[in-house]
C-alpha positions, -999 to 999 in steps of 0.1 A, spaced: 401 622 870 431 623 841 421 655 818 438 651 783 433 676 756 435 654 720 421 663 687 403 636 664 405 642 623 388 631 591 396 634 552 379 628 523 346 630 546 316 619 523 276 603 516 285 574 540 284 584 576 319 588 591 328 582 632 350 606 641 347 601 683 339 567 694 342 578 737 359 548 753 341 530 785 348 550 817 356 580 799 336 619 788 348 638 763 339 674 758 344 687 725 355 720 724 355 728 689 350 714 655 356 726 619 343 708 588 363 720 558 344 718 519 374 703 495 354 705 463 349 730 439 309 733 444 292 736 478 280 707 503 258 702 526 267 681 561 253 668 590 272 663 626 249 640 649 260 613 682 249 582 683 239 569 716 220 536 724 215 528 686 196 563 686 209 591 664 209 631 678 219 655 653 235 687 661 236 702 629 216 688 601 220 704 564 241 729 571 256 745 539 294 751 537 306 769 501 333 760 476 367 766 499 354 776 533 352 765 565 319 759 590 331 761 628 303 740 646 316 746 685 340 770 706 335 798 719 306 792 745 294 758 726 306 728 741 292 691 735 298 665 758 301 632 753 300 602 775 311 561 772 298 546 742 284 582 722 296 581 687 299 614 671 296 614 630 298 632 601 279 630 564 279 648 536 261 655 505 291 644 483 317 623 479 353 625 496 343 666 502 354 675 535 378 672 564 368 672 602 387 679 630 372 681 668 395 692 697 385 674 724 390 674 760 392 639 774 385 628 811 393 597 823 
């Protein structure tokens, strides 16, 4: 099994759901971290969730992040796996107000 360390990213994040991972067929990704940055001048609220099967799990739901900071969802001891087919998003509370980056550690 192929190990590739990779890093997904998304601007402008906003109210409609954004896929950051889509994990390709035969493949599990681990994410190993993943920051979601406010660009506005007021605070959001965001949500990170996979889809899998048409079904939605959220890992974070509401979570507040204020004017000019940063939330770090995973590192450390936190890791989320992923396998073929799991769509990981991202939504806000306002439009174009964050950017998302996941490092990811792909097996294939």
């Amino acid at each position: 099994m192929a190990s590739t360390f990779t890093s997904y990213v998304a601007k402008n994040v906003g109210t409609s759901p954004t896929s950051l991972i889509t994990v390709p067929s035969a493949t599990v990704d681990t994410v190993i971290g993943l920051s979601v940055a406010n660009t506005t001048a007021g605070s959001i609220t965001f949500d990170v969730y996979i889809t899998r099967s048409a079904v939605d799990y959220y890992i974070i739901k509401g979570a507040v992040v204020p004017t000019g900071s940063t939330f770090i969802m995973s590192g450390g001891d936190q890791k989320i796996v992923l396998v073929a087919a799991d769509v990981l998003k991202v939504v806000t509370n306002t439009a174009t107000s964050a950017d998302v980056i996941a490092s990811v550690l792909e097996m294939t």
